[in-house]
C-alpha positions as CSV (number, residue, x, y, z in Angstrom):
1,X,-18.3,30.1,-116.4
2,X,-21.8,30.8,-116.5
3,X,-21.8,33.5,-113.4
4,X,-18.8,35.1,-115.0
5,X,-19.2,38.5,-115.8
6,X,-16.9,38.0,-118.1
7,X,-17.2,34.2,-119.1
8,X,-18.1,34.7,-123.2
9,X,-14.7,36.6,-123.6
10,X,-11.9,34.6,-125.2
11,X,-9.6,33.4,-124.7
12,X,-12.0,32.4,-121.5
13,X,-8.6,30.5,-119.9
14,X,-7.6,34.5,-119.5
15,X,-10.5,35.9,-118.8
16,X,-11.4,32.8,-116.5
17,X,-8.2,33.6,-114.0
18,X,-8.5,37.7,-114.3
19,X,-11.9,37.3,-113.0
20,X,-11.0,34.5,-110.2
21,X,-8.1,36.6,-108.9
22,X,-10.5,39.6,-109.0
23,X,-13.0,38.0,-106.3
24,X,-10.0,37.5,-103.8
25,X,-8.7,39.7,-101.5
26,X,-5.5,41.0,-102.8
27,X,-4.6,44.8,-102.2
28,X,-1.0,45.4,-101.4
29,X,-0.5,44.4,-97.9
30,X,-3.2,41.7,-98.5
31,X,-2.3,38.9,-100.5
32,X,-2.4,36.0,-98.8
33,X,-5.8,34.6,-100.4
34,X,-4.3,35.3,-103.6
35,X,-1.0,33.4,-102.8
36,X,-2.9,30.7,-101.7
37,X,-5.0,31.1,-105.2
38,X,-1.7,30.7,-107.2
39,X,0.1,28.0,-104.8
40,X,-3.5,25.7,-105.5
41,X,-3.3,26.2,-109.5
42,X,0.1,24.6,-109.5
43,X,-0.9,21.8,-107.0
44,X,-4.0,20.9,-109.0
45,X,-1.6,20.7,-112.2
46,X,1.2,18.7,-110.7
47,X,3.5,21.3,-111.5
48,X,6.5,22.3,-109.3
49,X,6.0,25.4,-107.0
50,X,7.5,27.5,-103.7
51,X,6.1,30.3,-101.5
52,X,7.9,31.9,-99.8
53,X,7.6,33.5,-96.2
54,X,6.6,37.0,-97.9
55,X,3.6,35.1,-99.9
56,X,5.6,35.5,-103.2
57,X,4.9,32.4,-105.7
58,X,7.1,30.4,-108.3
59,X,5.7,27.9,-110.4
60,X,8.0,25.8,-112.4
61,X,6.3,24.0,-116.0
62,X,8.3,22.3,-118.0
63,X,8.9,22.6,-121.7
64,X,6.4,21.1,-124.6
65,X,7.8,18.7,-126.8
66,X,10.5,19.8,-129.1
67,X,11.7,23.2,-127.1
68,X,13.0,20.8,-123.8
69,X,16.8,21.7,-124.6
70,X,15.7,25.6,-125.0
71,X,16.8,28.0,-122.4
72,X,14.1,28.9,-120.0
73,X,11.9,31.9,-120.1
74,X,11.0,33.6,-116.8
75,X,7.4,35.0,-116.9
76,X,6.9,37.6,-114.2
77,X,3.7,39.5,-113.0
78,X,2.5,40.8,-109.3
79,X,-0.5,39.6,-107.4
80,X,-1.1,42.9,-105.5
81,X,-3.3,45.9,-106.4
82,X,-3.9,49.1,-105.3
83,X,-7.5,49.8,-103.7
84,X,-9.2,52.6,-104.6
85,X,-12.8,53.5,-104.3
86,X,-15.2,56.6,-105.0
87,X,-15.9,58.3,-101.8
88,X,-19.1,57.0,-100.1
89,X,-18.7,54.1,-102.0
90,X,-18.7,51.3,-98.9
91,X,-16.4,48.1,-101.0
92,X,-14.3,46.7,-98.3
93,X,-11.5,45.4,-100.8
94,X,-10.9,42.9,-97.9
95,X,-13.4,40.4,-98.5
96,X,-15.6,41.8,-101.1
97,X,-14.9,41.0,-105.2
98,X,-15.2,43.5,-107.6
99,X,-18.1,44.3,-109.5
100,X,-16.9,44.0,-113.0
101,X,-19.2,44.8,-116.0
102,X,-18.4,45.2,-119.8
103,X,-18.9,48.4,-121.1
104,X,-18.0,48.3,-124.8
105,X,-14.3,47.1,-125.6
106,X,-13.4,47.5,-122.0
107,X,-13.2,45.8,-119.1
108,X,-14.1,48.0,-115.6
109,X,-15.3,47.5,-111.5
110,X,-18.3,49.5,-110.7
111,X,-16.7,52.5,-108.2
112,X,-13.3,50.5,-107.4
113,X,-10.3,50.5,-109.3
114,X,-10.0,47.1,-111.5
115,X,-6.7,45.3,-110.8
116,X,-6.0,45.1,-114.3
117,X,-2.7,46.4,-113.0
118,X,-1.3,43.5,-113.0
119,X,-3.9,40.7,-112.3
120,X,-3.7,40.7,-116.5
121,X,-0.5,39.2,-116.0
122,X,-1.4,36.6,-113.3
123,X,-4.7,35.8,-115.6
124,X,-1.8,35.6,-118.9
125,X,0.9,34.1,-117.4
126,X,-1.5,31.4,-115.6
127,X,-3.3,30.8,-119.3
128,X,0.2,29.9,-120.7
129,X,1.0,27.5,-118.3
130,X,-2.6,25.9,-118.5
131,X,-2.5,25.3,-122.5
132,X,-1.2,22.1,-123.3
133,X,-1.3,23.0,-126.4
134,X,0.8,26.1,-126.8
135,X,4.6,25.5,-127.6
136,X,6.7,26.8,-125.4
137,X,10.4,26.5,-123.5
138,X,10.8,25.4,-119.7
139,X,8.6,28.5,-118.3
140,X,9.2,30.0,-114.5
141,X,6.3,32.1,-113.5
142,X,7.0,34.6,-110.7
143,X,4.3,36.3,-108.8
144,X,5.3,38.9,-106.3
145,X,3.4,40.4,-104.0
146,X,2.9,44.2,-102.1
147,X,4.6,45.6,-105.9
148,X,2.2,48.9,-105.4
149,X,3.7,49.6,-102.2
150,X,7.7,49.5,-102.9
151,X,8.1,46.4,-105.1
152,X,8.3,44.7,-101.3
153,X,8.1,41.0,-102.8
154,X,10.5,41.1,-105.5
155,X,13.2,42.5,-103.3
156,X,12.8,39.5,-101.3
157,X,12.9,37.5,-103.2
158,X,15.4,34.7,-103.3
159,X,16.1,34.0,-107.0
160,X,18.7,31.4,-106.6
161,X,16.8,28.7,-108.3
162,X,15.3,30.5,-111.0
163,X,17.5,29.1,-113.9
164,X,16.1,31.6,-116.4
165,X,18.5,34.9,-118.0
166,X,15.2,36.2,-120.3
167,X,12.3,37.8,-117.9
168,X,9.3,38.7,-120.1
169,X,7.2,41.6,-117.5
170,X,3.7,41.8,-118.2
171,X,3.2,45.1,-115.6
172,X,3.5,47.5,-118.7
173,X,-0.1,49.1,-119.7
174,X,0.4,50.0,-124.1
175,X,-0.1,47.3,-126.3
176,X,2.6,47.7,-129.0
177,X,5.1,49.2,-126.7
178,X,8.4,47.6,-125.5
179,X,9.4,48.6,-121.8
180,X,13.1,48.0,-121.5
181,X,14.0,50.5,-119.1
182,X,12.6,52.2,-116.1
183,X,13.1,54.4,-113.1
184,X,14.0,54.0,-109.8
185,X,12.4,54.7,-106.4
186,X,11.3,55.2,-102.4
187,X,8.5,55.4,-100.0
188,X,9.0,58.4,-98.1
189,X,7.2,59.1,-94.7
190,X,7.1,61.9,-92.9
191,X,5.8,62.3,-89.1
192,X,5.4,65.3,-86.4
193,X,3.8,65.3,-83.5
194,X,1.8,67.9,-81.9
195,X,0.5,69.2,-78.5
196,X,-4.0,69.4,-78.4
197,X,-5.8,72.0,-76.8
198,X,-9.3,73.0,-76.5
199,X,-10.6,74.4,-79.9
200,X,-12.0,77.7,-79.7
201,X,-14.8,79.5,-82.3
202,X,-16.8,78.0,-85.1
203,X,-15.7,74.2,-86.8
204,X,-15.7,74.1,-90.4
205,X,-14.5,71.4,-93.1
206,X,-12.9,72.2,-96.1
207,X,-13.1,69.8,-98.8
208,X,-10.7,69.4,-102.2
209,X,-12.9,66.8,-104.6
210,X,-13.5,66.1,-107.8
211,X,-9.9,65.9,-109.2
212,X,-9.2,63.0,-111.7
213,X,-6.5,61.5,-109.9
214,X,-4.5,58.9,-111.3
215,X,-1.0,56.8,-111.5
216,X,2.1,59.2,-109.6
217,X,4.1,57.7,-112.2
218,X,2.9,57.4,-115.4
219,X,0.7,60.3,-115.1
220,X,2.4,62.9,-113.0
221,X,3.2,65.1,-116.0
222,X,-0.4,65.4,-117.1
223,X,-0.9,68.6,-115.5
224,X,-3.3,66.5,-112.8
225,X,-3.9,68.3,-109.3
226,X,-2.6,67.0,-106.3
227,X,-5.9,67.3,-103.7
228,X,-3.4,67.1,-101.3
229,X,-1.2,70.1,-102.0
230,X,-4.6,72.0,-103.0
231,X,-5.8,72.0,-99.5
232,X,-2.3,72.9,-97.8
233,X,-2.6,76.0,-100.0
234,X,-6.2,77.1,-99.4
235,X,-5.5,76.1,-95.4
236,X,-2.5,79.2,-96.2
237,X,-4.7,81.7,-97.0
238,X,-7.7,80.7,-94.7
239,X,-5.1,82.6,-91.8
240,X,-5.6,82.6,-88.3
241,X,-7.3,78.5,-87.8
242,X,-6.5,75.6,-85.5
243,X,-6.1,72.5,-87.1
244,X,-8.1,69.3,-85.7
245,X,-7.9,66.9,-88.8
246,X,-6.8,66.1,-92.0
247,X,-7.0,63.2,-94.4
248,X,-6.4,62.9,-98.2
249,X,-5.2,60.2,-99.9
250,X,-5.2,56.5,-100.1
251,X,-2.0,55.3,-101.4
252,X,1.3,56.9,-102.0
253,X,1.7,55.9,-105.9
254,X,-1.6,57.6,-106.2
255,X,-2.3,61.1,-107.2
256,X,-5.0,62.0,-104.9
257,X,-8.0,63.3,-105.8
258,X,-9.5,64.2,-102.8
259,X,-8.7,66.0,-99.6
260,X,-10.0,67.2,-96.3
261,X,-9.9,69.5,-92.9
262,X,-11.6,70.1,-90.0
263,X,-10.2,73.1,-88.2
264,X,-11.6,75.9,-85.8
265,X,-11.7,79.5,-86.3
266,X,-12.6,82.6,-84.2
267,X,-13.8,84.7,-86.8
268,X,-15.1,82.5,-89.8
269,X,-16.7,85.6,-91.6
270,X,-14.3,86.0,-94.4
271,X,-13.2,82.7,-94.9
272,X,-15.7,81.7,-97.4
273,X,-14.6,84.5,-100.0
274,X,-11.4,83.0,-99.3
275,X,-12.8,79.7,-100.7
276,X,-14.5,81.1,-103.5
277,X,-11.5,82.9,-104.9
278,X,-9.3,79.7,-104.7
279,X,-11.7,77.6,-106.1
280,X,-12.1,79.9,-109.4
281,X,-8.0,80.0,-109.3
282,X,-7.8,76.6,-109.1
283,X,-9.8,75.6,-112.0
284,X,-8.4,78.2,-114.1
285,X,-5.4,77.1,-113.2
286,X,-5.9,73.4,-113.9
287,X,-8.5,73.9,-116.7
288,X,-9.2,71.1,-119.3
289,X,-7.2,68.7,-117.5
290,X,-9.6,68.8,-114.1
291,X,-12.8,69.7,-115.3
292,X,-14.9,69.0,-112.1
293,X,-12.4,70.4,-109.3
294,X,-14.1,71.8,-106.7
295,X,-13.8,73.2,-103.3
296,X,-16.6,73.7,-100.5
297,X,-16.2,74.9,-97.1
298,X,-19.1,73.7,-94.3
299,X,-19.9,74.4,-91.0
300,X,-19.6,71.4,-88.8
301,X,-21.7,70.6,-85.8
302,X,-19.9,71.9,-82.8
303,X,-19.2,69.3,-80.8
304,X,-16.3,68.5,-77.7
305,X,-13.0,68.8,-80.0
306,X,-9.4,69.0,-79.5
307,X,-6.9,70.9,-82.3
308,X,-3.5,72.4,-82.5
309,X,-2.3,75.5,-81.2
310,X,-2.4,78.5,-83.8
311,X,1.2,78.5,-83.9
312,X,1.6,74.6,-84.7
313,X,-1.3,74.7,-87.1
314,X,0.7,77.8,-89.3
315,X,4.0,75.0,-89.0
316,X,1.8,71.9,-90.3
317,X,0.5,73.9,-93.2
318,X,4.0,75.4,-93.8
319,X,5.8,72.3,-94.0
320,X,2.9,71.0,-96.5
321,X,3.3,73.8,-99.0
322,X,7.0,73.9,-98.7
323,X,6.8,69.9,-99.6
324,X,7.8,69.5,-103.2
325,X,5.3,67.7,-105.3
326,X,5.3,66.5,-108.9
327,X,8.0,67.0,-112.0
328,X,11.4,68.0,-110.8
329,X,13.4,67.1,-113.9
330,X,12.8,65.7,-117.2
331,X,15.4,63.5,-119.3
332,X,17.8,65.5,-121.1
333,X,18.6,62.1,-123.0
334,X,15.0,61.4,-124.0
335,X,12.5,63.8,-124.9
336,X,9.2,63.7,-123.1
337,X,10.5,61.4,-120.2
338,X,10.6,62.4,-116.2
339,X,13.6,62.3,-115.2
340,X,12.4,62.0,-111.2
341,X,9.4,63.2,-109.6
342,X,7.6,62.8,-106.2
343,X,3.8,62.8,-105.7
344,X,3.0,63.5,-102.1
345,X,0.3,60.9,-101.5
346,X,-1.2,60.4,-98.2
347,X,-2.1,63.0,-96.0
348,X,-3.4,62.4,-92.3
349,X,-3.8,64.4,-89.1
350,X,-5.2,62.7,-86.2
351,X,-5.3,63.5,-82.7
352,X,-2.3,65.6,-83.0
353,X,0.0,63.3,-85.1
354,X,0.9,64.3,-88.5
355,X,1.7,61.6,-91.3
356,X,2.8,62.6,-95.1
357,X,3.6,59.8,-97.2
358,X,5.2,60.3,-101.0
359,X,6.4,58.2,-103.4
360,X,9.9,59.6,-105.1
361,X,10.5,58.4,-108.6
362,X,13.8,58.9,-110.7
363,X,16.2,57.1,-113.6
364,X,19.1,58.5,-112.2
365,X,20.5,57.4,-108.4
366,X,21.8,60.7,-107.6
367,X,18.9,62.6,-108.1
368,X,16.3,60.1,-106.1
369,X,18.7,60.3,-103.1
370,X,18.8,63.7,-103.4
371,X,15.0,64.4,-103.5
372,X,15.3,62.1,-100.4
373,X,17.7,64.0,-98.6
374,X,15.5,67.1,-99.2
375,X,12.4,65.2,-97.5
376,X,14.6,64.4,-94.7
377,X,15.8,67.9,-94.6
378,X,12.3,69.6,-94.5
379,X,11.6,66.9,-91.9
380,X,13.9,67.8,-89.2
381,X,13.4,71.9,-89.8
382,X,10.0,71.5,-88.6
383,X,10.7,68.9,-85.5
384,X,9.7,65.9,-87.3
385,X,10.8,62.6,-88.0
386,X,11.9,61.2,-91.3
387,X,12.0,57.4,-92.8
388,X,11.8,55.9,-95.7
389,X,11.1,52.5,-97.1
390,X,10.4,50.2,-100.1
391,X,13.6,51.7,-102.3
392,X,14.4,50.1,-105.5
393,X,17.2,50.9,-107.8
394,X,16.3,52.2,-111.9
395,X,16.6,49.4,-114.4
396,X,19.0,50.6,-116.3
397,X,18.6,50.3,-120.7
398,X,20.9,47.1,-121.9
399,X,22.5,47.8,-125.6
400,X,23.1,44.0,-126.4
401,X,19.4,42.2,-125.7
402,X,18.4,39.1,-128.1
403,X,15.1,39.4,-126.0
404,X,14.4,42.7,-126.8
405,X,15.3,42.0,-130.7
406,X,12.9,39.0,-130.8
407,X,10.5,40.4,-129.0
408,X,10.2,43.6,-131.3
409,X,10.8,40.8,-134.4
410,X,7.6,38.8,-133.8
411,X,5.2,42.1,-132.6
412,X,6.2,43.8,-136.2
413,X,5.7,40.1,-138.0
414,X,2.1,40.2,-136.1
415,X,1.2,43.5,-136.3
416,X,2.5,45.0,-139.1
417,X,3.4,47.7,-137.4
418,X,6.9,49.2,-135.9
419,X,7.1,48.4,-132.1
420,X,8.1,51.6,-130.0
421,X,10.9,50.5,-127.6
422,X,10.7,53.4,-124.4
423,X,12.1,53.8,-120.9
424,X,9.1,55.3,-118.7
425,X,8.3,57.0,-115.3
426,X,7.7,54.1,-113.4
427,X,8.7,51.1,-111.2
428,X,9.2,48.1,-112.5
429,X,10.5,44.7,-110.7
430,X,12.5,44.1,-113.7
431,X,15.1,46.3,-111.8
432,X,15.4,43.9,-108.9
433,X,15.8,40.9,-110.9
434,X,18.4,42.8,-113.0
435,X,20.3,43.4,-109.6
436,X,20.0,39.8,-108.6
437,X,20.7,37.2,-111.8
438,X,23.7,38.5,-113.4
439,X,23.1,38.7,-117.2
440,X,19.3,38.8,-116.8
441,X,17.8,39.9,-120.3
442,X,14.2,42.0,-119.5
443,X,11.8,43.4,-121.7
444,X,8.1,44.0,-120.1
445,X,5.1,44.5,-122.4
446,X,1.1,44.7,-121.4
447,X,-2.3,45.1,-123.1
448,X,-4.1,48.5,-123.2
449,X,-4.7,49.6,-119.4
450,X,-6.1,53.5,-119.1
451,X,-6.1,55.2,-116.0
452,X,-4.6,52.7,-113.4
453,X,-4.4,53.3,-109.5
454,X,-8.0,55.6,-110.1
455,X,-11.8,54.5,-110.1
456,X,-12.0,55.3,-113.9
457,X,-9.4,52.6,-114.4
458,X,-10.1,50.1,-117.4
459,X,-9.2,47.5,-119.7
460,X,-9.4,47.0,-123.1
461,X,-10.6,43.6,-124.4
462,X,-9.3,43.3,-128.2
463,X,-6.0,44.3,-126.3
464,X,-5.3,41.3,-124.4
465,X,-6.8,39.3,-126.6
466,X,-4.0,40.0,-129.1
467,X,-1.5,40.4,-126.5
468,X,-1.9,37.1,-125.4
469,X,-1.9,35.9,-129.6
470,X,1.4,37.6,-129.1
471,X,2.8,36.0,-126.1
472,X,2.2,32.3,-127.6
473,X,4.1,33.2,-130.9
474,X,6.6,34.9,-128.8
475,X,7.1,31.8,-126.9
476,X,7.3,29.2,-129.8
477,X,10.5,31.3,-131.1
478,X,12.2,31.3,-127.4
């Protein structure tokens, strides 16, 4: 492992796999190199595995000596991760690795997000199953695919031959924290399309950057700005423009931090006191929590260009500042947690077609379909169309679970510490599989991850290197 960044770090089986997966193609959408990856570990082991036609993996090892008349334990991560970069950064996630480096306890890629979300799992679960010397029931090991984008692989999953009722998760991101219940969800899309005509006046850009960005999830009570939903308000009180473009956004589980667009207007005088004002609003607004928002409005060289009608341009920026966004209603069972949520995520305007993407979050059915219908409402007032993809139902908290109890049993032993059992804001597959093995047990765990889905994204060393302690004397007592 000498031309491993990351080759010193035990246990170096971890580390070894966390590193492989991250020089292989494998954003959501493109995971077929890392399916291979997985497929050619099992082969080279002799161990028993299927792929199936959505590039999802199962690898079957069978139990060490002693634990062969033990129930098995299904061990579930996902292969996909979401790609983001800092602007003007040029990594095409496609066929470039990631440029990891150690800074201090934590593991990070140079201007990319890392992938610790979830290629920790992969890296664990693969570990595990590599360790002769670990004891351990018959294991299944699960990798999904295109998770990030609508848990896409788990829901196709066929799981007929997975003989397992205890699924240990490893997509959680707090070391010492017991997932055991989570909330529900859709990709939403919106699309309108609009008549061009010549634009008339001066072309200008107007840029939202510097936002911290960050997991629509997790961190969409955090107070975070949607870049987004910033430049749908500014584009309101700019007046009289003509839109040509706009683009913010990479994924739709993202919070985005940056947002832009090119429009034309007759009479550009004012439009910079416009942008001032806003600008100081907005950081006041935000304060602490986005310390290096800003908002800049350029001239653009006038070239041939094509934009929206005045009247279309006012009915694109009204739809995007009558979108919802963000916390709609927290738990009235448990303090602290979103109840459901949306984070409007993608943003794009090109030659006259308008595309909003959003992910909708939320424990409770009837609410998520409701926050749908109201997309799909807001849709057809203003002549577009409406779709939506990639649902998944809430995984719902289970009284009776001898997982959860031995689980929580062997952390405190460890630790010495009290384990904190939580349902969060965010998808997990554990849903799925609930939905499709009757009786399935689930619990998901995961070593110290901070600020997933973003550039800033990182992960902590000492965490999984007592995560995975945790996960071999969690085994030896299933």
């Amino acid at each position: 492992m000498s031309d491993f960044v990351l080759g010193k770090l035990k246990p170096q089986g971890v580390f070894r796999f966390f590193e492989e997966l991250t020089r292989i193609p494998h954003g959501s959408g493109d995971t077929a190199a890392a399916s291979d990856w997985a497929v050619d570990f099992a082969e080279k082991r002799g161990l028993r595995r299927r792929r199936d036609e959505l590039g999802n993996v199962v690898i079957w090892k069978p139990a060490s000596p002693g634990y062969e008349n033990h129930p098995a334990v299904i061990l579930q991560g996902h292969l996909d991760m979401v790609c983001v970069q800092e602007n003007g950064r040029g990594h095409h996630f496609e066929r470039d690795p990631l440029e990891l480096e150690i800074d201090g306890d934590w593991v990070k890629a140079r201007g990319t997000t890392l992938g610790g979300d979830n290629g920790i799992a992969v890296a664990v679960i693969m570990a595990l199953m590599d360790d002769d010397s670990i004891a351990h029931p018959p294991i299944e090991a699960v990798f999904t695919v295109d998770e990030e984008i609508g848990l896409l692989g788990a829901n196709g999953l066929d799981c007929s031959d997975l003989e397992g009722r205890k699924l240990i998760n490893l997509d959680s991101e707090d070391e010492g924290v017991l997932t055991v219940s989570c909330a529900g969800g859709a990709r939403c899309d919106i699309v309108r399309e609009f008549p061009l005509e010549e634009a008339r006046g001066a072309v200008c850009a107007l840029t939202v950057s510097g936002g911290q960005g960050g997991h629509s999830g997790m961190e969409i009570n955090k107070g975070l700005a949607n870049a987004n939903k910033l430049l749908a308000q500014c584009l309101k009180e700019m007046g009289e423009i003509r839109l040509i473009s706009l683009s913010g956004g990479l994924q739709d589980n993202a919070i985005p931090k940056e947002a832009e667009a090119v429009f034309a207007a007759e009479d550009p005088s004012g439009l910079e006191a416009v942008r001032s004002r806003f600008e100081a609003e907005a950081r006041a607004a935000f304060g602490e929590a986005e310390p290096t928002l800003s908002v800049s409005l350029v001239t653009v060289p006038p070239e041939v260009r094509r934009a929206l009608s005045g009247a279309d341009s006012r009915a694109a920026v009204d739809l995007l500042n009558e979108y919802p966004n963000g916390v709609q209603a927290m738990s009235q069972d448990i303090p602290g947690l979103v109840q459901t949520s949306l984070n409007l995520g993608i943003l794009r305007l090109k030659d006259g077609k308008l595309e909003v993407s959003s992910s909708v979050r939320s424990s409770v059915a009837a609410e998520k379909d409701g926050l749908c219908q109201r997309l799909e409402e807001l849709a057809a007032r203003y002549g577009g169309r409406y779709s939506q993809r990639g649902a998944y139902p809430p995984w719902e908290y289970r009284k009776d679970s001898p997982l959860r109890d031995t689980m929580t049993r062997v952390y405190e032993r460890m630790s010495g510490k009290e384990m904190k059992v939580e349902a969060i804001h965010a998808g997990l597959e554990c849903g799925l599989f609930a939905g499709k093995m009757d009786g399935l047990d689930a619990v998901s765990i995961g070593p110290d991850l901070r600020d997933v889905h973003s550039t800033r994204e990182k992960m902590s060393i000492s965490s999984v290197q007592r995560t995975w302690k945790y996960m071999v004397e969690a085994l030896g007592e299933l």
